[in-house]
C-alpha positions in Angstrom: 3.7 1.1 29.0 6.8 2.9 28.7 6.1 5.2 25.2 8.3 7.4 25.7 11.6 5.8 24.9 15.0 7.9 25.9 18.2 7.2 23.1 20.2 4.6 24.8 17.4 3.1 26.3 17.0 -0.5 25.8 13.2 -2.2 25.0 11.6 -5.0 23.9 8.9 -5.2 21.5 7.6 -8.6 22.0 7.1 -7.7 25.6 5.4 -4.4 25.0 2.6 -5.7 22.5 2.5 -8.9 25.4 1.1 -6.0 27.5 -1.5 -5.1 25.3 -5.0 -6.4 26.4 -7.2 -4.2 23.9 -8.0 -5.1 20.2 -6.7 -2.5 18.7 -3.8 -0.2 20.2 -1.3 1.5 18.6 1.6 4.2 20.0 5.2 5.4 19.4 7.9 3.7 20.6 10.7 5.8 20.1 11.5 8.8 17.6 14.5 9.1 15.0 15.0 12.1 13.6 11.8 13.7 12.2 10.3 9.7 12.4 8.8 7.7 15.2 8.2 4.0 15.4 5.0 2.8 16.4 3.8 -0.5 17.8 0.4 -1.6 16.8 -1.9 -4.6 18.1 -5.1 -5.3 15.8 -7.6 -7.7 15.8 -10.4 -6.4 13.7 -10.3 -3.3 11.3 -9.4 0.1 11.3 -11.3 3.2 9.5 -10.4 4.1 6.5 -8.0 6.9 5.9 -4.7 8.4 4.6 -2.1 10.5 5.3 -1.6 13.5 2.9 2.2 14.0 3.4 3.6 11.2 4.7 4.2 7.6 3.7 4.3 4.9 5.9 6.3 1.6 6.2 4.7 -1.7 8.0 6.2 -4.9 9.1 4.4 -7.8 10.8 6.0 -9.5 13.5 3.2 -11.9 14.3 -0.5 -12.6 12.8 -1.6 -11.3 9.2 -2.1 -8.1 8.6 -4.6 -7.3 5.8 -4.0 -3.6 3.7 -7.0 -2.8 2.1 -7.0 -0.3 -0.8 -9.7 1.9 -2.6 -7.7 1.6 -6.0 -6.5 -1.6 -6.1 -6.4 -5.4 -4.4 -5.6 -5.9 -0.4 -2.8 -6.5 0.4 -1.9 -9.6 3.1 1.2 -9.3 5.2 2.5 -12.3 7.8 5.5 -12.6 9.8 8.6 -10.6 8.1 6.2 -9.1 5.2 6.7 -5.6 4.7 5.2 -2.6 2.7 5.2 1.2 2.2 1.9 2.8 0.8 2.4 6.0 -0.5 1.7 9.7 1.0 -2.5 10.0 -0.3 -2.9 6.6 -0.7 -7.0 5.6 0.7 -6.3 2.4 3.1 -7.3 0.6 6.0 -5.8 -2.2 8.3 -7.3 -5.3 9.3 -7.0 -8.2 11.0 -8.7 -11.6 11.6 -6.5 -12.9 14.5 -4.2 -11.1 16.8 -2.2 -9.3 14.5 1.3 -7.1 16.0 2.9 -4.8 13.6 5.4 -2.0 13.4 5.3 1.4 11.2 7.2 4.0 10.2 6.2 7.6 9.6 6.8 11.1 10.4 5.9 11.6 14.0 3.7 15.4 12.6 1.5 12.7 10.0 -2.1 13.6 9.7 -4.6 11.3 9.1 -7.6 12.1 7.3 -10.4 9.9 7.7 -12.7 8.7 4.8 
């Protein structure tokens, strides 16, 4: 998988997260400015976390994507849905069926686990 994107250079994300056999994968697609793009296939659930200085913008292109939060309800994205948590906000992704999304956030973003 090409995940190292040049400007200029042409992909398709549909055919990418096609090549994705695993239940969960996620890497950059390409990088703007200080922000990269990432690509992420989930079926199942991811740890809990958050990222101290960064926020972080999904979209779902296919499935539903669920957004579970330590302060408040989860959160269920489909197709089109989109959301921004905040920098320190305690979440984790989930999925119940093949779920592809896209994020945004600064490609130097640490994640702290819980």
């Amino acid at each position: 998988m090409n995940e190292n994107l040049q400007p200029l250079e042409k992909s398709n994300l549909l055919a990418m997260s096609n090549r994705v056999e695993e239940t969960y994968r996620n890497f950059v697609v390409s990088h703007v400015n200080e922000s990269c793009l990432r690509l992420a296939v989930i079926e199942g659930e991811y740890l809990w976390h958050f990222h101290p200085t960064s926020d972080e913008l999904f979209i779902v292109l296919e499935g539903e994507l669920f957004i579970d939060f330590q302060e408040q309800e989860t959160v269920s994205l489909k197709a089109y849905d989109q959301i921004t948590i905040p920098a320190g906000v305690v979440h984790r992704t989930r999925a119940v069926v093949r779920t592809v999304n896209l994020c945004f956030e600064h490609t130097d973003a640490n994640t702290e686990f819980i």
